[in-house]
PAZAPA-4460 file (N, C-alpha, C; in steps of 0.05 Angstrom, whole numbers, plus 32768, in hexadecimal, padded with zeros to 4 digits):
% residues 254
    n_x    n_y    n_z   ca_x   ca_y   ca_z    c_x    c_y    c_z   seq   type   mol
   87AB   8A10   85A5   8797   8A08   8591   879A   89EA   858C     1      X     A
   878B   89E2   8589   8789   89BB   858D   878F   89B8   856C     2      X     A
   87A7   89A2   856F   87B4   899B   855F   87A3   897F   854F     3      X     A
   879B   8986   8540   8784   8960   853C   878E   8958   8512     4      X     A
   878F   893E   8516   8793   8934   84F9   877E   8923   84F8     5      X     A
   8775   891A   84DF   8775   88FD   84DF   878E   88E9   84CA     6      X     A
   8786   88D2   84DB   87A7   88C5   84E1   8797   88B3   84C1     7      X     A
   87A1   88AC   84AA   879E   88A3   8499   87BD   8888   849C     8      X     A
   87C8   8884   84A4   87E6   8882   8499   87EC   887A   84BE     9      X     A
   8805   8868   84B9   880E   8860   84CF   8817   887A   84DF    10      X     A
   881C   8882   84F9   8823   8896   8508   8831   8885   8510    11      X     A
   8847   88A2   8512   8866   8890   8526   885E   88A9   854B    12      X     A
   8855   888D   8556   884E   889F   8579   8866   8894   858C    13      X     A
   8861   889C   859D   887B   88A0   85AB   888C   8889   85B8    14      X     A
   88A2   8887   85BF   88AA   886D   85C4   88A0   885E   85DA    15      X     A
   8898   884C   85CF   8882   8836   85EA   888D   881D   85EE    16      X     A
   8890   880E   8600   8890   87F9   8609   8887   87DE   8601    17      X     A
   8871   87E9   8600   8860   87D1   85E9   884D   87DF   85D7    18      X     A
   8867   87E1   85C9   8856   87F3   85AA   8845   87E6   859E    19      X     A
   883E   87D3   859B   882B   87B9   8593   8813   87C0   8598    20      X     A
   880E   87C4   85AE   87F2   87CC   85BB   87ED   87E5   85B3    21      X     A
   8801   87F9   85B5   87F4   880B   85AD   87E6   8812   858F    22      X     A
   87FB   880A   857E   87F8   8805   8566   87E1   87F2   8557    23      X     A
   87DF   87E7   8568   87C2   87CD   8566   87A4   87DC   8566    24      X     A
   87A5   87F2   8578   8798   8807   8580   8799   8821   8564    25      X     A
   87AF   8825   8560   87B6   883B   8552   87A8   882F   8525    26      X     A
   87A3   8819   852A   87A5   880A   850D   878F   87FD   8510    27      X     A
   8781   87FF   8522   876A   87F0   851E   8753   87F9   850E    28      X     A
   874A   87E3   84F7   873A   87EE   84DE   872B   87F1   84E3    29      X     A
   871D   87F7   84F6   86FA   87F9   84FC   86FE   8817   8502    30      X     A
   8716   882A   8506   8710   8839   8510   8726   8851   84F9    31      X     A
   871A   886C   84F3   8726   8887   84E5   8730   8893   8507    32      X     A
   874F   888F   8508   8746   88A2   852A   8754   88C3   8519    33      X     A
   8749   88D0   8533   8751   88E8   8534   8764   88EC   8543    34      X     A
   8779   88F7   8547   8792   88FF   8562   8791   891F   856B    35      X     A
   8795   892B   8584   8792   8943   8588   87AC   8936   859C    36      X     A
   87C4   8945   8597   87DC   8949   85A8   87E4   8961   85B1    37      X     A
   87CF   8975   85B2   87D1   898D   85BF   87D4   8994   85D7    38      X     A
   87DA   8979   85EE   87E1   897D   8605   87F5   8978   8608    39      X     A
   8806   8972   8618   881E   8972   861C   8820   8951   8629    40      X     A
   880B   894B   8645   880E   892F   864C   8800   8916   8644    41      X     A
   87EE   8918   862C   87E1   890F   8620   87D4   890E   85FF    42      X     A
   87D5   88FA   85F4   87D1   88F7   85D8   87B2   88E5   85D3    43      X     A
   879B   88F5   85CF   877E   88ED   85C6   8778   88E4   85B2    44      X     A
   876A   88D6   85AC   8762   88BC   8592   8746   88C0   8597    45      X     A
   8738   88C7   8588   871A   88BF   8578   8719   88BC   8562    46      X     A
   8703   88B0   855F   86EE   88A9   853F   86EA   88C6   8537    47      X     A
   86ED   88C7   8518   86D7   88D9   850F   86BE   88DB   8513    48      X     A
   86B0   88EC   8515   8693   88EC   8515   8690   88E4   8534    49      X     A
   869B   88DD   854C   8693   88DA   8564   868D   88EE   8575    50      X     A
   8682   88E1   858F   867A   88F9   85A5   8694   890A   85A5    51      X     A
   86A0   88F7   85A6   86BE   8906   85AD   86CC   8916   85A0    52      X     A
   86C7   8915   8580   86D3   8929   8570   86C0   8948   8565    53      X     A
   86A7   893C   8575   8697   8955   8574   869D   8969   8592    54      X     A
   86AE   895A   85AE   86A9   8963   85C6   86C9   896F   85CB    55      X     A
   86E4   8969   85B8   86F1   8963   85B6   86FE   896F   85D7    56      X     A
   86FB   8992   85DA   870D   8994   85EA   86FD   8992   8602    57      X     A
   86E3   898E   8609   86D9   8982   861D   86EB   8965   8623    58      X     A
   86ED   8951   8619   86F7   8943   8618   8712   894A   8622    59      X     A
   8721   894F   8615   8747   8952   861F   8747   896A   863D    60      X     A
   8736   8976   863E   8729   8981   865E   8729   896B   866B    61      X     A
   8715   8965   8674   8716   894A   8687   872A   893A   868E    62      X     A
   8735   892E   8678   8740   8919   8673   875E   892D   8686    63      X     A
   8764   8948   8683   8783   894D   8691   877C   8957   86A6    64      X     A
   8760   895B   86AE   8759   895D   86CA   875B   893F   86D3    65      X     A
   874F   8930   86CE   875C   8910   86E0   877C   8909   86D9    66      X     A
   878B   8915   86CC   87A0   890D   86C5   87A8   891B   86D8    67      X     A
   87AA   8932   86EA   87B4   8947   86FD   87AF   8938   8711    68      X     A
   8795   8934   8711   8785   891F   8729   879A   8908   8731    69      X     A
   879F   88FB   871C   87B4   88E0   8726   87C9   88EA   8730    70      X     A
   87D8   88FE   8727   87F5   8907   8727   87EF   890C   874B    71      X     A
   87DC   8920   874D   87E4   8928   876C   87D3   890E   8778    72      X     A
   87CC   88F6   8772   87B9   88E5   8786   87DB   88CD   878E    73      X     A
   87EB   88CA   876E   8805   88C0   8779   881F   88DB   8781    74      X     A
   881A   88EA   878A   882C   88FB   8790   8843   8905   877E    75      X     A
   8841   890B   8769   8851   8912   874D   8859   8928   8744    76      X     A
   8866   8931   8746   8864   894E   8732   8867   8947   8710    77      X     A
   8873   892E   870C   8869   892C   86EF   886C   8914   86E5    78      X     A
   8860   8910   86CD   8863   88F0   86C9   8874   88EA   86AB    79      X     A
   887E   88CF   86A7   8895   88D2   8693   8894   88D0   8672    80      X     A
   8875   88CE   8670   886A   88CC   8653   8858   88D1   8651    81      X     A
   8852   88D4   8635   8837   88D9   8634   881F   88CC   8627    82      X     A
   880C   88CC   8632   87F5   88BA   8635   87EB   88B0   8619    83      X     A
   87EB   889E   8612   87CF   889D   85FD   87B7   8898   8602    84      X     A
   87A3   88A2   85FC   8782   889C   8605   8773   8897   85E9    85      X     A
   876E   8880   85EA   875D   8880   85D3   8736   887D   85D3    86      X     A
   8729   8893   85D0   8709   8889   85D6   86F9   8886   85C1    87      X     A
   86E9   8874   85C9   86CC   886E   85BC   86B5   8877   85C3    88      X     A
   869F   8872   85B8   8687   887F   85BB   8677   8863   85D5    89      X     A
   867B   884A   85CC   866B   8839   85DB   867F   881B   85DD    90      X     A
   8671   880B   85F0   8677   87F2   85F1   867D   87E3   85D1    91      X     A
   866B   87E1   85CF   8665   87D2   85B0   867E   87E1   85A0    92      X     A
   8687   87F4   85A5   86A1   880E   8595   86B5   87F8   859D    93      X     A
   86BA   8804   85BA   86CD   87EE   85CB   86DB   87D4   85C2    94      X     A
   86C7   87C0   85BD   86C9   87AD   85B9   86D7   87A3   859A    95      X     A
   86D7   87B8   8581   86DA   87B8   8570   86F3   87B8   8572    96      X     A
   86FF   87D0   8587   8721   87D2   858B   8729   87C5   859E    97      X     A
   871E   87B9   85A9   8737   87AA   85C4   8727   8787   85CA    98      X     A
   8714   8783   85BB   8712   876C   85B7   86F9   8761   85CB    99      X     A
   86ED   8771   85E1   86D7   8768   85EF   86CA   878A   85FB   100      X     A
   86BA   877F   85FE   86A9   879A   8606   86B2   879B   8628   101      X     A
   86B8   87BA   8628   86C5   87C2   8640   86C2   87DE   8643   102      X     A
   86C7   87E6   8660   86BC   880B   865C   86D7   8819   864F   103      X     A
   86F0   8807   8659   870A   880F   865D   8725   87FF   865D   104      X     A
   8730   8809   865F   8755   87F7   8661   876C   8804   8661   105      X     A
   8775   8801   8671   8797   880C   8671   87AC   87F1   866C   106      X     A
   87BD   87FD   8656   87D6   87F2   8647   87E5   87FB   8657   107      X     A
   87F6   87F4   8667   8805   880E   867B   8828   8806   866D   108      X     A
   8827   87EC   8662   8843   87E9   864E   8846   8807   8639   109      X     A
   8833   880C   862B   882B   8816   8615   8824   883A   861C   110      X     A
   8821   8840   8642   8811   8854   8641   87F9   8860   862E   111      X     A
   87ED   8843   862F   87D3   8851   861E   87BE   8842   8630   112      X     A
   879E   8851   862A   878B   884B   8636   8771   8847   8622   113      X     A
   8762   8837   8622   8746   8845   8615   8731   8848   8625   114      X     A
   871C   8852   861E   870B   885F   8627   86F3   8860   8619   115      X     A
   86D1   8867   8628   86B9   8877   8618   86AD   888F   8620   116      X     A
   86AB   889C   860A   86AA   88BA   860D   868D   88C4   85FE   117      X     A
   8676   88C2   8605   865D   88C7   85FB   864C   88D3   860B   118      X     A
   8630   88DD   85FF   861B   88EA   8612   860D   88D9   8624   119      X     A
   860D   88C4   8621   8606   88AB   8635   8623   88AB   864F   120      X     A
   8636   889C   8642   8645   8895   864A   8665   88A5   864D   121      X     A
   866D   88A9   8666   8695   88B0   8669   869F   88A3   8678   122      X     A
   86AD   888E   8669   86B1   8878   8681   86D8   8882   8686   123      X     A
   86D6   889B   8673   86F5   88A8   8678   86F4   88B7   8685   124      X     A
   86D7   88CA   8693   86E0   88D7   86AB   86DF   88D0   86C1   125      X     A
   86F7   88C8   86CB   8705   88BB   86E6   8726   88B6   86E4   126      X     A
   8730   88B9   86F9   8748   88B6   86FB   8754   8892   86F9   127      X     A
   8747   8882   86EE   8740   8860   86F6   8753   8859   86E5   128      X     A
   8750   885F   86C4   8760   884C   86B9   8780   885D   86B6   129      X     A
   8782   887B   86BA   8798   8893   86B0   87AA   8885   86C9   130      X     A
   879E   887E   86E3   87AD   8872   8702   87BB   8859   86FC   131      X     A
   87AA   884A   86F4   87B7   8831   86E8   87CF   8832   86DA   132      X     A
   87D1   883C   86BE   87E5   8843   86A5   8801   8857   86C2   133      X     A
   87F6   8868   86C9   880D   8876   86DD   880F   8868   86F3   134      X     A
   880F   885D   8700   8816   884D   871D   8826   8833   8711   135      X     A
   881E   8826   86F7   8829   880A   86F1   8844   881A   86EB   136      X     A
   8844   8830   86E3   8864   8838   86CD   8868   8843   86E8   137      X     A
   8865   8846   8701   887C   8852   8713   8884   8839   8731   138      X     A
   8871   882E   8738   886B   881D   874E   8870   87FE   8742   139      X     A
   886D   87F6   8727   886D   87E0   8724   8852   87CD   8719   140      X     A
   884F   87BA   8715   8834   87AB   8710   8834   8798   872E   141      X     A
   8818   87A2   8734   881A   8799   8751   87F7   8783   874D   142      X     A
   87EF   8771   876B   87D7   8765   876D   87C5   8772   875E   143      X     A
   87A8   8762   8758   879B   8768   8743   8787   8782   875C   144      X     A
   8782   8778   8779   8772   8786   8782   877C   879A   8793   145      X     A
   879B   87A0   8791   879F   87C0   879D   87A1   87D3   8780   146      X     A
   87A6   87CB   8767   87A1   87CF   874F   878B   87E0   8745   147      X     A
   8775   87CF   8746   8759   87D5   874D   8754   87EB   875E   148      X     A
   875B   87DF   8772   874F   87E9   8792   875B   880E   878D   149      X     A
   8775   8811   8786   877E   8826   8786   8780   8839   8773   150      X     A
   876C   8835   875B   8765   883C   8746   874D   884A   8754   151      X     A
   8744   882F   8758   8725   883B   8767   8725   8853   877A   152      X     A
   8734   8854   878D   873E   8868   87A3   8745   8882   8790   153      X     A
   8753   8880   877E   8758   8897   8771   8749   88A7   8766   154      X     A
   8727   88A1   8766   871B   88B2   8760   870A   88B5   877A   155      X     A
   8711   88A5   8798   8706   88A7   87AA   86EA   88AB   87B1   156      X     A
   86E1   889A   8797   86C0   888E   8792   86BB   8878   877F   157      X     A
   86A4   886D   8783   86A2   8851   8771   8680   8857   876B   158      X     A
   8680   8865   8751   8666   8868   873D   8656   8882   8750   159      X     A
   866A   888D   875C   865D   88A8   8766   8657   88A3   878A   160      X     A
   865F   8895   878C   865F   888E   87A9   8671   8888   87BC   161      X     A
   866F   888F   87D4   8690   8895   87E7   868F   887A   87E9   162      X     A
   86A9   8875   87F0   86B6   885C   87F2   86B1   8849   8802   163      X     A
   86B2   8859   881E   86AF   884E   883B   8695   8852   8845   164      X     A
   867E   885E   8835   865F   885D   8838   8655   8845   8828   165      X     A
   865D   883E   880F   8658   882D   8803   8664   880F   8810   166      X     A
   8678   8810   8821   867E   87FD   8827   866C   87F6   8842   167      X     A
   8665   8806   8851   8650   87FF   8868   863A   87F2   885E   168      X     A
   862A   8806   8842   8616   87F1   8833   8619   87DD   882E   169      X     A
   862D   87D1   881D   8634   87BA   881A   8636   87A0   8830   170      X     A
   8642   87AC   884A   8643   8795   8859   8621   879C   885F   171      X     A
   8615   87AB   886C   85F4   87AC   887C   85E7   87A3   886B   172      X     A
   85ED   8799   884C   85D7   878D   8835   85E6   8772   882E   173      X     A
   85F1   8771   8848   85FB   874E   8834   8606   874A   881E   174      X     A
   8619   8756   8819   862F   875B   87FE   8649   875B   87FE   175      X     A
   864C   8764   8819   8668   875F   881F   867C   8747   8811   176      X     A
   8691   8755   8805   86A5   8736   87FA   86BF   8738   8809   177      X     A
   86C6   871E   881D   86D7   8728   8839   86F3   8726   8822   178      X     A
   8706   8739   8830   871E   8742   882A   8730   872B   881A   179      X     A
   872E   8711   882A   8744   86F9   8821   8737   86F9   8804   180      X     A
   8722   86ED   87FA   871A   86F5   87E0   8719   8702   87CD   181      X     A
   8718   8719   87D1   872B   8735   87C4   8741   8735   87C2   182      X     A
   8751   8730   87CF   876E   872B   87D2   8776   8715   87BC   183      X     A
   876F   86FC   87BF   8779   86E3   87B0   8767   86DC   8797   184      X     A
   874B   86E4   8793   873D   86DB   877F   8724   86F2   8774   185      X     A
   8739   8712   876E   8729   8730   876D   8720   8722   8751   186      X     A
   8720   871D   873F   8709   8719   872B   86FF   8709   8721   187      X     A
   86F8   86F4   873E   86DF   86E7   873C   86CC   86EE   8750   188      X     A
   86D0   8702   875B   86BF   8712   876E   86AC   8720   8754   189      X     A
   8692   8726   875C   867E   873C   8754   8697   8759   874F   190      X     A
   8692   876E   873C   86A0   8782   8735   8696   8792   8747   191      X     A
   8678   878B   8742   866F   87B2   874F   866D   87AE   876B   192      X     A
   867C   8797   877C   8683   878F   8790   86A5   8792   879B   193      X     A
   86B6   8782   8786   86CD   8782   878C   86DE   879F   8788   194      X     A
   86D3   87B0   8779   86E7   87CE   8774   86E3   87DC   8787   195      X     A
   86CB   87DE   878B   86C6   87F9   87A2   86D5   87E8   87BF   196      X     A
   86CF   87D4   87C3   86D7   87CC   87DF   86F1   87CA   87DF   197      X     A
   8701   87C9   87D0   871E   87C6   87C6   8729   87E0   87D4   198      X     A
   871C   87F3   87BD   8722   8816   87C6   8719   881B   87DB   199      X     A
   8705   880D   87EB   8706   8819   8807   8714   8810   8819   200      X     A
   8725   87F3   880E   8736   87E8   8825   8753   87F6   8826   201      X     A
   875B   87F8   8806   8771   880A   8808   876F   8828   880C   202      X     A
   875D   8831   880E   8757   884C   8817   8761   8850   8838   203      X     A
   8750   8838   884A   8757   8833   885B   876F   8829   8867   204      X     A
   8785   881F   8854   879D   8818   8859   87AD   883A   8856   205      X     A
   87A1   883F   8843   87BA   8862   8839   87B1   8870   884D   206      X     A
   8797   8876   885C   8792   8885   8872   87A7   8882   8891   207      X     A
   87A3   8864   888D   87B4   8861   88B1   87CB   8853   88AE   208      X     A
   87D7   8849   8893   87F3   883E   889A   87FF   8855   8881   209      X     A
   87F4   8862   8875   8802   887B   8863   880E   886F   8845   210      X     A
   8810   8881   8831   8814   8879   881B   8837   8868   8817   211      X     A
   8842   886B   8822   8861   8861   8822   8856   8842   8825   212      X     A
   8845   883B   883A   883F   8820   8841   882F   8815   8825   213      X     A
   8822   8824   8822   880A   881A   880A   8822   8814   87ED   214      X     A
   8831   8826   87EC   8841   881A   87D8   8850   8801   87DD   215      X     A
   8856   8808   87ED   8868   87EA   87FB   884F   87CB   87EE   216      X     A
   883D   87D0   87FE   8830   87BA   87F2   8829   87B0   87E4   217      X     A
   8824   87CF   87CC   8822   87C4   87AA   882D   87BB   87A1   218      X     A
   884E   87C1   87A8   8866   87B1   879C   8868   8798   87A7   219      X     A
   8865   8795   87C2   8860   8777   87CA   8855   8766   87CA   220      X     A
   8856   8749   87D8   8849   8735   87E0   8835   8736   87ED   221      X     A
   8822   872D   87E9   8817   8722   87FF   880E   8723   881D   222      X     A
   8828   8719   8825   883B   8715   8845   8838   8728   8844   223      X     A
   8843   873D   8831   8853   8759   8847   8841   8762   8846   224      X     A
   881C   8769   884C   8814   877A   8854   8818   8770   8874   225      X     A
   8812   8758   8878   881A   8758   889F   882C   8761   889F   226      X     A
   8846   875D   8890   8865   8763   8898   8862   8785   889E   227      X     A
   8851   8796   8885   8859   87B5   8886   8847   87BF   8898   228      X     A
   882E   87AC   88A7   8815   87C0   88B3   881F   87B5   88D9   229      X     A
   8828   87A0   88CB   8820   878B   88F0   880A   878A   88F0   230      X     A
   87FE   8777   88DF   87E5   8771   88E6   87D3   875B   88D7   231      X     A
   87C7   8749   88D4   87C1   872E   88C5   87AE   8743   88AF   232      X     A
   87B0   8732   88A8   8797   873A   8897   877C   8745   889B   233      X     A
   8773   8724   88B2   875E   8728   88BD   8752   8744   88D0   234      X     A
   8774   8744   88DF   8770   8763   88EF   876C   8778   88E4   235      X     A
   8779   877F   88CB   8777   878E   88B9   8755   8796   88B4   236      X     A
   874B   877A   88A7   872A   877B   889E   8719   878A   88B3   237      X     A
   8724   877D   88D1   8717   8786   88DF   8713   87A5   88EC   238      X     A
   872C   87AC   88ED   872C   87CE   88E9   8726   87D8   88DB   239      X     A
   8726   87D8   88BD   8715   87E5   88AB   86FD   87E5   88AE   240      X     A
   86F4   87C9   88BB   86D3   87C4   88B6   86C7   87D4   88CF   241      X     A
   86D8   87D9   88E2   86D3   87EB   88FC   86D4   8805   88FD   242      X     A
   86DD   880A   88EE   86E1   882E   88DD   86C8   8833   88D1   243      X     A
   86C0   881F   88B9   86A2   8820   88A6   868A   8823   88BC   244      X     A
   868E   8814   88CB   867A   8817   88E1   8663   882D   88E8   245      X     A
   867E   883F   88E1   866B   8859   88F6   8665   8862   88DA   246      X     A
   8664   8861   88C4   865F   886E   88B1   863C   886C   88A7   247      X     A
   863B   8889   88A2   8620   8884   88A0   8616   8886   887B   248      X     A
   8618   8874   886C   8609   8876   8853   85EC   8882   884B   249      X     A
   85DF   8888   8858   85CD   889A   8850   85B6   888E   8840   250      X     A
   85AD   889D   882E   859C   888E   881B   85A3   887F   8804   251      X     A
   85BB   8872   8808   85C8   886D   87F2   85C6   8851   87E6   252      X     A
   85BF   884B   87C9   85B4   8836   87C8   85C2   882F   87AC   253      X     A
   85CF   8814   87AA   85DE   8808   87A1   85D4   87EE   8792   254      X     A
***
C-alpha cells in the first residue's frame, strides 16, 4: 500500500553525499511536496494537486521499470541506495526548483534526480537521467559525451528513434557533427544532434570492443580509447560510419 505524507517540516532522508542539494530540493518554497517511499529502491516527490499526485502509482510503475532497465543495461543485480526523484508538472515548474528550465537532472552526489510528469509531457520515462545518478556512483564521473552518449544508449533510442537509423539520416541530410567535436566541445554542438550521435557511437563501441572496454574509457583519458581499441580516432569514426551505411532509415524524419 503506498506510503504518502505531506512533508510540512524538515525530513531527515537518507544519508547523502551532498545533502545540500538534496535538501535545496527537499525545502524549496514554491513547492508542498508529497513523498511515497513505498518502494524499496526509490523515494518520489510531487506537488499537491499535480499530474503526479493524481497518477501516483502510474508514476512509481514506470519510474522502477526504468530503474530495472538501468540495473540490467549496467549489469547489476543491485544498486547501493536509494534514489530520490523529485517531479513536476512543466518546465516553467522546473525552473522554480533547480533554477533554469530543463526537462531533467541527475545529482548523482545526492542520488537524486528531477523530472516532468504530465499529460503533455514524461520527460521521466526513460532510463537517461536514473543511468546517469547509477553509473556516476559505480564507474566514476567520466567525459561529458560518453556520459551523454551512454545515457542515451540506455534507452537505445533518441525521441523514439533507433540510434544507428537516425544516425544514417543525419549524415544523408547534412547534420552530421564529426566525432573530434563531440569528444572535446559536446555542448556546444546542437543537442538534438550531439546525444543521439553520441549513443550511436558508443553503442557502436559496446557492440565490437564489449562493455569491459567501454568502461575502461569512461574512466579514462582521452588517449586510451586508441590505447584500449587500437585504433585513432579517426579509424574508429570511420568504422562506425561504415556500419551506418547499410542502414536503412526508412521514412523517418527528424
Amino acid at each position: 500500500m503506498r506510503l504518502a505524507l505531506i512533508i510540512f517540516f524538515l525530513l531527515v532522508g537518507h544519508a547523502l553525499v551532498a545533502q545540500v542539494t538534496f535538501r535545496s530540493l527537499l525545502e524549496n518554497k514554491n513547492f508542498q511536496w508529497i513523498a511515497d517511499s513505498s518502494s524499496n529502491e526509490l523515494t518520489i516527490y510531487y506537488p499537491a494537486e499535480s499530474w503526479a499526485s493524481k497518477n501516483p502509482e502510474k508514476v512509481k510503475e514506470r519510474l522502477l521499470y526504468h530503474y530495472q532497465g538501468v540495473k540490467s543495461f549496467l549489469h547489476i543485480e543491485t544498486y547501493r541506495a536509494r534514489i530520490n526523484v523529485f517531479i513536476v508538472d512543466s518546465r516553467a515548474q522546473m525552473k522554480k526548483l533547480v533554477g533554469h528550465e530543463t526537462n531533467g537532472s541527475a545529482f548523482h552526489d545526492a542520488n537524486t534526480l528531477t523530472g516532468i510528469a504530465s499529460e503533455k509531457m514524461n520527460s521521466l520515462y526513460s532510463n537517461h537521467e536514473l543511468f546517469h545518478i547509477m553509473a556516476m556512483n559505480i564507474w566514476g564521473v567520466p567525459g561529458t559525451w560518453i556520459n551523454e552518449g551512454m545515457a542515451v544508449y540506455s534507452d537505445n533510442a533518441w525521441h523514439g528513434h533507433d540510434l544507428y537509423q537516425l544516425t544514417k539520416y543525419l549524415v544523408d541530410h547534412n547534420r552530421y557533427v564529426p566525432l573530434e567535436k563531440l569528444i572535446t566541445d559536446f555542448r556546444k554542438a546542437d543537442d538534438r544532434l550531439s546525444y543521439p550521435l553520441a549513443g550511436s557511437f558508443v553503442k557502436y563501441l559496446d557492440e565490437t570492443y564489449g562493455r569491459q572496454t567501454v568502461e575502461e574509457i569512461w574512466k579514462g583519458k582521452r588517449k586510451d580509447i586508441t590505447r584500449l581499441t587500437g585504433k585513432s580516432l579517426k579509424e574508429l569514426e570511420q568504422d562506425w560510419l561504415t556500419r551506418i551505411r547499410a542502414v536503412d532509415y526508412g521514412q523517418l524524419k527528424y
